[in-house]
VMD Tcl script that builds the backbone (N, CA, C; Angstrom):
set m [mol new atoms 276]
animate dup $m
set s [atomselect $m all]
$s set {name element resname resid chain x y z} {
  {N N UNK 1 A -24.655 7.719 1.212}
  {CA C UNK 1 A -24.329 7.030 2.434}
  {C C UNK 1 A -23.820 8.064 3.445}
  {N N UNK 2 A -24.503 8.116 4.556}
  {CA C UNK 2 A -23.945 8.824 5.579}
  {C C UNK 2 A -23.124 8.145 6.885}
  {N N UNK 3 A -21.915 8.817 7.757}
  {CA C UNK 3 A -21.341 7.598 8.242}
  {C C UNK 3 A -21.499 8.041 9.550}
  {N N UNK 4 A -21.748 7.831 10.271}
  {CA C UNK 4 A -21.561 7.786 12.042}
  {C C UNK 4 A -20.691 7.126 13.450}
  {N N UNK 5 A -19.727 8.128 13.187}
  {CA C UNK 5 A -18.262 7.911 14.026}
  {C C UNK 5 A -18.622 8.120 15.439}
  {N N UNK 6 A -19.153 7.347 16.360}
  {CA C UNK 6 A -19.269 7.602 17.280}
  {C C UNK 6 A -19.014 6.601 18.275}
  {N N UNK 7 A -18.650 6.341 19.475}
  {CA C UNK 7 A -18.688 4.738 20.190}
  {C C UNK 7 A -19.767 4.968 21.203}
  {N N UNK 8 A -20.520 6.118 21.757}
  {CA C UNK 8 A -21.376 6.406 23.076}
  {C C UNK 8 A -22.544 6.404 22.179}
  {N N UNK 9 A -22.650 7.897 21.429}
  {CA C UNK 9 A -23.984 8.049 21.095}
  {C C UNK 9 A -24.756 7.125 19.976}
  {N N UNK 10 A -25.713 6.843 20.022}
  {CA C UNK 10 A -26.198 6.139 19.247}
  {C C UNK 10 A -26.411 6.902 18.081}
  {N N UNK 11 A -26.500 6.208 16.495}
  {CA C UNK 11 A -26.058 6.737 15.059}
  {C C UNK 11 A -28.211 7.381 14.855}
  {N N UNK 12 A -28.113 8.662 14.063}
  {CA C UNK 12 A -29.368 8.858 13.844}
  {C C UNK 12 A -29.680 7.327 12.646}
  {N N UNK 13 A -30.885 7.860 12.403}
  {CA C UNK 13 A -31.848 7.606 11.275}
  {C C UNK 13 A -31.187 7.471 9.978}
  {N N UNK 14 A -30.467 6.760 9.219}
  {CA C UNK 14 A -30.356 6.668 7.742}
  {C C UNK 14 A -28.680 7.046 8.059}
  {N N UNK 15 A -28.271 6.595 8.981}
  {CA C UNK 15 A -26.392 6.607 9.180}
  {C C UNK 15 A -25.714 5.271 9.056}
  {N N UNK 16 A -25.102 4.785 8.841}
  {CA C UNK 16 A -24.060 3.796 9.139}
  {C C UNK 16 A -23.197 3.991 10.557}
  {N N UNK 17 A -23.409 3.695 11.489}
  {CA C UNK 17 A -22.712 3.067 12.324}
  {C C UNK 17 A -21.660 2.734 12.927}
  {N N UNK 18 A -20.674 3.632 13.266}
  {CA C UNK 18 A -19.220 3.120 12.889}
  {C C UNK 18 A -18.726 3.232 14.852}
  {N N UNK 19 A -18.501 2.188 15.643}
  {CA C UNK 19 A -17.664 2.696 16.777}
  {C C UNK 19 A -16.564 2.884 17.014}
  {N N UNK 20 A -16.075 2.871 15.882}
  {CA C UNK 20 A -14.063 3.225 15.993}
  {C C UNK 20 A -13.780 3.957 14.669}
  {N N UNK 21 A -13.124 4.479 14.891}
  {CA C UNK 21 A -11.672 4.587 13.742}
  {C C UNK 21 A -11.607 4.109 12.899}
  {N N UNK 22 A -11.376 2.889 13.207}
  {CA C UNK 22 A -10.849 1.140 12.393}
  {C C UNK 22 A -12.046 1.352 11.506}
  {N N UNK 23 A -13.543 1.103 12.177}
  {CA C UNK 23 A -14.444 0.717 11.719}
  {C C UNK 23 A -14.762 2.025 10.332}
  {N N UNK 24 A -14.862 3.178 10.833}
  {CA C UNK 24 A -15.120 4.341 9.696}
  {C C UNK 24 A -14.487 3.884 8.599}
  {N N UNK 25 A -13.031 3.774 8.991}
  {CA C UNK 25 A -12.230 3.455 7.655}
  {C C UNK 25 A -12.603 2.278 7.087}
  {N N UNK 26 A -12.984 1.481 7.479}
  {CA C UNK 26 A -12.930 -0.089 6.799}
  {C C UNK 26 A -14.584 0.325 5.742}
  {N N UNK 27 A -15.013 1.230 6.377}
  {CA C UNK 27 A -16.743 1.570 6.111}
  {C C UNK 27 A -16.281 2.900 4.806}
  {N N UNK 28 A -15.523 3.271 4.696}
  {CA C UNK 28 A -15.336 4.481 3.798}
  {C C UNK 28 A -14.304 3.546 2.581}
  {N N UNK 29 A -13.341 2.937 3.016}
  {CA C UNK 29 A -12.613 2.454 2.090}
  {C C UNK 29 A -13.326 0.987 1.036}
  {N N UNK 30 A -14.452 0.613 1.793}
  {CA C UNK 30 A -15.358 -0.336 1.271}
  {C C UNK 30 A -16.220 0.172 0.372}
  {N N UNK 31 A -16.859 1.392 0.649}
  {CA C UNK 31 A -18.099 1.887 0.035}
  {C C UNK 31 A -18.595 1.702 -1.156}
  {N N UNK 32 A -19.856 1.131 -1.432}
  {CA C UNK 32 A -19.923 0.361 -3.124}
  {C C UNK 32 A -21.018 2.188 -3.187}
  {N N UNK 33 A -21.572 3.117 -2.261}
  {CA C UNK 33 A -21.670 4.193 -2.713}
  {C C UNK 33 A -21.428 5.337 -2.396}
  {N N UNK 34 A -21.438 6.853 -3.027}
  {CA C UNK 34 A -21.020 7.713 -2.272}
  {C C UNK 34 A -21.233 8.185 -1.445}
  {N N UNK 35 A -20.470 9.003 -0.427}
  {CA C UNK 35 A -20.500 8.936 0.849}
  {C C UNK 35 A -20.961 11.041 1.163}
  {N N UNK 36 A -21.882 10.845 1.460}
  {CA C UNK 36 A -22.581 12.234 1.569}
  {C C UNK 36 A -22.215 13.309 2.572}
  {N N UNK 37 A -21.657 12.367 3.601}
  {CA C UNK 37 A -21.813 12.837 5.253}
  {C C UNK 37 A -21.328 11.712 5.760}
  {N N UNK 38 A -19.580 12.557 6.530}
  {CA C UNK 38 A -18.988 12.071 7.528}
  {C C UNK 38 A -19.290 12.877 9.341}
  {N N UNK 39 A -19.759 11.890 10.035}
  {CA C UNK 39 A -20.087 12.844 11.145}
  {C C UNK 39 A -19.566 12.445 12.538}
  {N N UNK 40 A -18.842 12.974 12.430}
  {CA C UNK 40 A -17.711 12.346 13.694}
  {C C UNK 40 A -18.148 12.653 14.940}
  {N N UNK 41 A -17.278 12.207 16.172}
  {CA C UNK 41 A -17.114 12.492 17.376}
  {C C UNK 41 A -16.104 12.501 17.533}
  {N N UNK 42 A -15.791 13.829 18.969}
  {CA C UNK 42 A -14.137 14.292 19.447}
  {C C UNK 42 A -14.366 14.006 20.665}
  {N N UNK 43 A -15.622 13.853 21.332}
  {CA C UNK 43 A -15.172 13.758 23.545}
  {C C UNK 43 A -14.407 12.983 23.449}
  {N N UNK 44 A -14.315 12.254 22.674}
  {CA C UNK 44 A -13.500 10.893 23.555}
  {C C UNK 44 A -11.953 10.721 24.011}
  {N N UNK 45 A -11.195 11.944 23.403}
  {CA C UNK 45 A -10.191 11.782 23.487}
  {C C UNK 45 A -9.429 13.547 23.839}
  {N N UNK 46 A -8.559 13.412 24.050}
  {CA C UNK 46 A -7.667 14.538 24.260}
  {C C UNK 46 A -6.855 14.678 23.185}
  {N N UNK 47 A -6.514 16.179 22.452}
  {CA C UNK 47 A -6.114 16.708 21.062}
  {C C UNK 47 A -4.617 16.203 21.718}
  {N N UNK 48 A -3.961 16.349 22.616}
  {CA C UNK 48 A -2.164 16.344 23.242}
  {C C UNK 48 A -2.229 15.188 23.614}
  {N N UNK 49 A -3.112 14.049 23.698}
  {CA C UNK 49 A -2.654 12.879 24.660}
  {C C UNK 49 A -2.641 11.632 23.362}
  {N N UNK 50 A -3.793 12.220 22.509}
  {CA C UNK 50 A -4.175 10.774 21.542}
  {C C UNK 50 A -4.894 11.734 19.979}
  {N N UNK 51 A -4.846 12.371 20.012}
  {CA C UNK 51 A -5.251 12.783 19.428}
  {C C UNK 51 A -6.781 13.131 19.132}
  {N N UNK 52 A -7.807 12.449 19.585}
  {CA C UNK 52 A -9.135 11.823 19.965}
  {C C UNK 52 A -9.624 11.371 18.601}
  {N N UNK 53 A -11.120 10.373 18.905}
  {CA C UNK 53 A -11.501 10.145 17.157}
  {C C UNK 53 A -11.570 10.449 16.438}
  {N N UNK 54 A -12.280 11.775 16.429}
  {CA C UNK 54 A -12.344 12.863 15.195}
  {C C UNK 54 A -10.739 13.332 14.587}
  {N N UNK 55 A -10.060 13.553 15.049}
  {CA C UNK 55 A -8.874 13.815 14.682}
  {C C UNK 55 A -8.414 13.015 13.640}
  {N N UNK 56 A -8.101 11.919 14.360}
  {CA C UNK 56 A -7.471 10.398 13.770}
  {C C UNK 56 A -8.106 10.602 12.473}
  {N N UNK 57 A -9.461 10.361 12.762}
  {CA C UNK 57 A -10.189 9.923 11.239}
  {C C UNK 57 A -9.382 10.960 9.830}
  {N N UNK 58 A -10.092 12.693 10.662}
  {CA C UNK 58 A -10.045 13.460 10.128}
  {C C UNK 58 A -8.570 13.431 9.178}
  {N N UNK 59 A -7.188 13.227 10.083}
  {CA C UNK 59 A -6.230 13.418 9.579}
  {C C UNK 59 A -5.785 12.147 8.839}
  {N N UNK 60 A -6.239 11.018 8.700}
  {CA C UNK 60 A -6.478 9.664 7.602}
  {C C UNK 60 A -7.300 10.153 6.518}
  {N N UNK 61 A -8.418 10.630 6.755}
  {CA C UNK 61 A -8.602 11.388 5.257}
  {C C UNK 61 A -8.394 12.217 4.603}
  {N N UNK 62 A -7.474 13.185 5.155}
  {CA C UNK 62 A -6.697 14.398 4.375}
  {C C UNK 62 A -5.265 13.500 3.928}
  {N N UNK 63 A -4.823 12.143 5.001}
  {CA C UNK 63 A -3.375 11.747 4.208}
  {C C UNK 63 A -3.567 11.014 3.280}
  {N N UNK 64 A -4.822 10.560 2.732}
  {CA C UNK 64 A -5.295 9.443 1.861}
  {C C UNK 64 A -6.292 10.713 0.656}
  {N N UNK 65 A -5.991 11.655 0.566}
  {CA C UNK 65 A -6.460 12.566 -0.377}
  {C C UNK 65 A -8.195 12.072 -0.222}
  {N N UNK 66 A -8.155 11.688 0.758}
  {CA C UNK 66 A -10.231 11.481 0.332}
  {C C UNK 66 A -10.816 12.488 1.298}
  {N N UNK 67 A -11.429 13.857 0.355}
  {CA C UNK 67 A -12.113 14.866 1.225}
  {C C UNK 67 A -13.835 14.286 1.184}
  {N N UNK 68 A -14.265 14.275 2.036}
  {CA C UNK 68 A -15.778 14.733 1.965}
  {C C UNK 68 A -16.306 15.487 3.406}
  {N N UNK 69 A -18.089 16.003 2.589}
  {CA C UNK 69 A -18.155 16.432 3.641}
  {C C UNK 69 A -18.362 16.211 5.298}
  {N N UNK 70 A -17.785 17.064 6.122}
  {CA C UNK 70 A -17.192 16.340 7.140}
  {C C UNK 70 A -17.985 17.405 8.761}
  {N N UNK 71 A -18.918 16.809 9.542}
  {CA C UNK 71 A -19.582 17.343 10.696}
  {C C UNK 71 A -19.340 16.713 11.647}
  {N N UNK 72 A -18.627 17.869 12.697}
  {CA C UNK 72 A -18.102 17.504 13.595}
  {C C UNK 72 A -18.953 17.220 15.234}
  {N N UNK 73 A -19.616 16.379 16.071}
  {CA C UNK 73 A -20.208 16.755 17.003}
  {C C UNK 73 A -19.661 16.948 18.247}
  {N N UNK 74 A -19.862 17.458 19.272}
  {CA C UNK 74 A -18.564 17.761 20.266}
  {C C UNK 74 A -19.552 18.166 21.460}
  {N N UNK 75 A -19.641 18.039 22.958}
  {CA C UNK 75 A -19.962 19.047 23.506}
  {C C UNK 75 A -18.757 19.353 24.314}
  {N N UNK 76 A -17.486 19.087 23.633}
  {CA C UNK 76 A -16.451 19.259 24.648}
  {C C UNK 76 A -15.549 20.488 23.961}
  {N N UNK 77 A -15.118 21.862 24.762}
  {CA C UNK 77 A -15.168 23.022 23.928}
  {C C UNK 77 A -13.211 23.362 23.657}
  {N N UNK 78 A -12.654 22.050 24.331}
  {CA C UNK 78 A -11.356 22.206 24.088}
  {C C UNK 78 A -11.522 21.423 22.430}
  {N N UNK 79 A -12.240 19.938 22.307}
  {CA C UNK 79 A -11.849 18.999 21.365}
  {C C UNK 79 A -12.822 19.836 20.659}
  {N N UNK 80 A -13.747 20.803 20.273}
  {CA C UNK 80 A -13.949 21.517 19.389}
  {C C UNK 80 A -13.039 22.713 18.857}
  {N N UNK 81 A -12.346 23.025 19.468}
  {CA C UNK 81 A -11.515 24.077 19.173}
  {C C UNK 81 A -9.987 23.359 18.211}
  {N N UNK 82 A -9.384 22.478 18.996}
  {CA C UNK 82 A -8.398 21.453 18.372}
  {C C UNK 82 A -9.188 20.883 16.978}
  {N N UNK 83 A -10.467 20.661 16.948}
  {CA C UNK 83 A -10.703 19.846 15.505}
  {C C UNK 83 A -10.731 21.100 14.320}
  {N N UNK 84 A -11.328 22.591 14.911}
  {CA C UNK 84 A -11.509 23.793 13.586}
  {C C UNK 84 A -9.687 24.012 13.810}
  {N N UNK 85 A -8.810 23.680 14.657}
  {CA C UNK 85 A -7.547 24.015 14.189}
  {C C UNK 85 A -7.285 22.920 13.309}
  {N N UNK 86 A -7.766 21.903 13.236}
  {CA C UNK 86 A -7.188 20.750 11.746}
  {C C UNK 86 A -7.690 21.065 10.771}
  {N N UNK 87 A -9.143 21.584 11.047}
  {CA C UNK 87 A -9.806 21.494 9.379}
  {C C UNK 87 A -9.201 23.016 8.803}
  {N N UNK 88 A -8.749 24.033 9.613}
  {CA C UNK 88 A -8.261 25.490 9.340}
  {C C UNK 88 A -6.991 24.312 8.345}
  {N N UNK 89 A -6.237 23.679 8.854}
  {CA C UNK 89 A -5.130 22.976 8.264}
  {C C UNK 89 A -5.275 22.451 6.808}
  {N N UNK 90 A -6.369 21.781 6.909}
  {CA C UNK 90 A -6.206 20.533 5.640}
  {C C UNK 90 A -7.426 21.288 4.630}
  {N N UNK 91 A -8.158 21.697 5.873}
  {CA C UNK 91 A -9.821 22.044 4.521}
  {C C UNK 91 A -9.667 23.660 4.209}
  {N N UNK 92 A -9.136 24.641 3.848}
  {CA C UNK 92 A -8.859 25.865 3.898}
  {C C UNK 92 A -9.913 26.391 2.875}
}
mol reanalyze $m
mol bondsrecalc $m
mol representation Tube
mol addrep $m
């Protein structure tokens, strides 16, 4: 199962769907299989104001011990830089 954290872009080919937060989690903590590929989005938010989606998610699955693998999409070059400072954090 691959998951697709996004609320703008539309999910590729063979993703699940997710437009929030809420939704990833409710979609990861449900899963009747394993989960191959988490693939987030960060524009949406600011790393100092909210943390943005990718974050959130990211740092709910490092506090809930559930690692997988995890691709980040971004064309925004601050919320790419703030997300390799979390995963430098949790994924070493």
């Amino acid at each position: 199962m691959k998951i697709w954290s996004d609320d703008i872009r539309p999910a590729p080919n063979g993703y699940i769907c997710c437009k929030s937060v809420n939704d990833a989690k409710r979609v990861i903590e449900h899963a009747n299989e394993p989960i191959s590929l988490i693939d987030c989005d960060h524009d949406l938010g600011d790393f100092a104001y909210d943390g943005g989606d990718g974050i959130k998610l990211l740092d709910w699955l490092a506090e809930t011990g559930r690692f997988y693998p995890v691709r980040i999409h971004t064309m925004n070059p601050v919320g790419r830089e703030n997300m390799l400072r979390l995963l430098e954090r949790y994924w070493k």
